[in-house]
C-alpha positions as CSV (number, residue, x, y, z in Angstrom):
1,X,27.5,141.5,94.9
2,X,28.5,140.6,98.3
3,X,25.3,138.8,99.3
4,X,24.5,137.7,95.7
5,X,28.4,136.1,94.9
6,X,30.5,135.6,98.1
7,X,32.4,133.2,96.0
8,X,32.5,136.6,93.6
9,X,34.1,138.6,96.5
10,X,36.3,136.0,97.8
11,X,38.6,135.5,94.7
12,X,38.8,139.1,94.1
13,X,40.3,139.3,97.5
14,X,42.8,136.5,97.0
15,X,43.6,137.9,94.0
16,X,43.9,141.5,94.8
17,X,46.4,139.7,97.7
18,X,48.0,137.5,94.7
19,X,48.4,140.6,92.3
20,X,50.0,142.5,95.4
21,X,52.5,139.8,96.6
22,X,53.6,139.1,92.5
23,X,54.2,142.9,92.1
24,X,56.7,143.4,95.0
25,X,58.3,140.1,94.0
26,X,59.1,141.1,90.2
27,X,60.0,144.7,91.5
28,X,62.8,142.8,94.1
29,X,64.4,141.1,91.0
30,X,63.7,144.0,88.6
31,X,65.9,146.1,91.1
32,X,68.3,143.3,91.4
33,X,69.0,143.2,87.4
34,X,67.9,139.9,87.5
35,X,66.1,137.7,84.9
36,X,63.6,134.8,85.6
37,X,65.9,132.6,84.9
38,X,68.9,134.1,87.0
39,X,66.2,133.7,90.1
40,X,65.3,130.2,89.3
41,X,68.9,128.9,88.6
42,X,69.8,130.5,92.3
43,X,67.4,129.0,93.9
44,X,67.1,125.4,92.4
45,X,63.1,126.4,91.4
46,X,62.1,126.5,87.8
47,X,61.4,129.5,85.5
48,X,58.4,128.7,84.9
49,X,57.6,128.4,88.6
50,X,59.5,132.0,89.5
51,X,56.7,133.1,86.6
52,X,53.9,131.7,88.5
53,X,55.6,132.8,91.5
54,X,55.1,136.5,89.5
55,X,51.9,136.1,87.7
56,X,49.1,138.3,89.0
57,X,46.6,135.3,89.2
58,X,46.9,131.7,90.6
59,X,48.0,129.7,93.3
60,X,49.8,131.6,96.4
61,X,53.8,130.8,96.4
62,X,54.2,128.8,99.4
63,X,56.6,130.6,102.6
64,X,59.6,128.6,102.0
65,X,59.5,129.3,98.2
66,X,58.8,133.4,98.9
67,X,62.0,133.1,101.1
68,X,64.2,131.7,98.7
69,X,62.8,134.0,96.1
70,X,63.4,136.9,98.5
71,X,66.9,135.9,99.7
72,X,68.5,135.6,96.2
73,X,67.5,138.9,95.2
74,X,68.8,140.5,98.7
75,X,65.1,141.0,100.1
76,X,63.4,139.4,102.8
77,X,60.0,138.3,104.1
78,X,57.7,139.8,106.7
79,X,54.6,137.8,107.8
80,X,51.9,139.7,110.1
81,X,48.6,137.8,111.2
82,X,45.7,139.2,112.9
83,X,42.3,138.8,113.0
84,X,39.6,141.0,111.5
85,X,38.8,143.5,113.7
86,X,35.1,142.8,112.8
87,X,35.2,139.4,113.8
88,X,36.6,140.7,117.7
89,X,34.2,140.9,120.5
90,X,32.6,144.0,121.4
91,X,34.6,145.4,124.9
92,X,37.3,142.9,124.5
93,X,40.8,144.3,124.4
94,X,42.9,143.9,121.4
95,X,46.1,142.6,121.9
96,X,46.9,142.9,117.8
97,X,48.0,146.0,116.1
């Protein structure tokens, strides 16, 4: 499937990352006691974008939006970017976790 449909591969990874990022979100309000609506009144974003925001599928939430989400239910956002270790250079030493 990876040679045949990298298209394929590629959304099931941005989705797998989409599915991921909406689970922890709902589970921050869940814990909270907080509705949709509650979230979306705090932080001047509709409920049907907190939804979207929460849905497994779709667009990603842009940062700013994650960090409003994030700071009305008491959470807070960690970002970590490295490169693939497969795309390094043989010998080269990593300076990335």
């Amino acid at each position: 499937m990876d040679i045949a449909r990298p298209d394929v591969v590629e959304r099931r990874k941005r989705n797998c990352l989409k599915s991921t990022i909406a689970m922890q979100l709902r589970a921050l309000r869940d814990v909270r006691g907080m509705t949709q609506d509650d979230v979306a009144q705090a932080t001047g974003m509709t409920t049907v974008k907190i939804a979207q925001m929460e849905s497994l599928v779709g667009a990603f939430p842009g940062i700013k939006d994650l960090e409003r989400f994030a700071d009305v239910c008491g959470g807070r956002i960690e970002v970590m970017i490295w490169p693939d270790r497969s795309d390094l250079p043989a010998g080269k030493p990593e300076s990335f976790p």
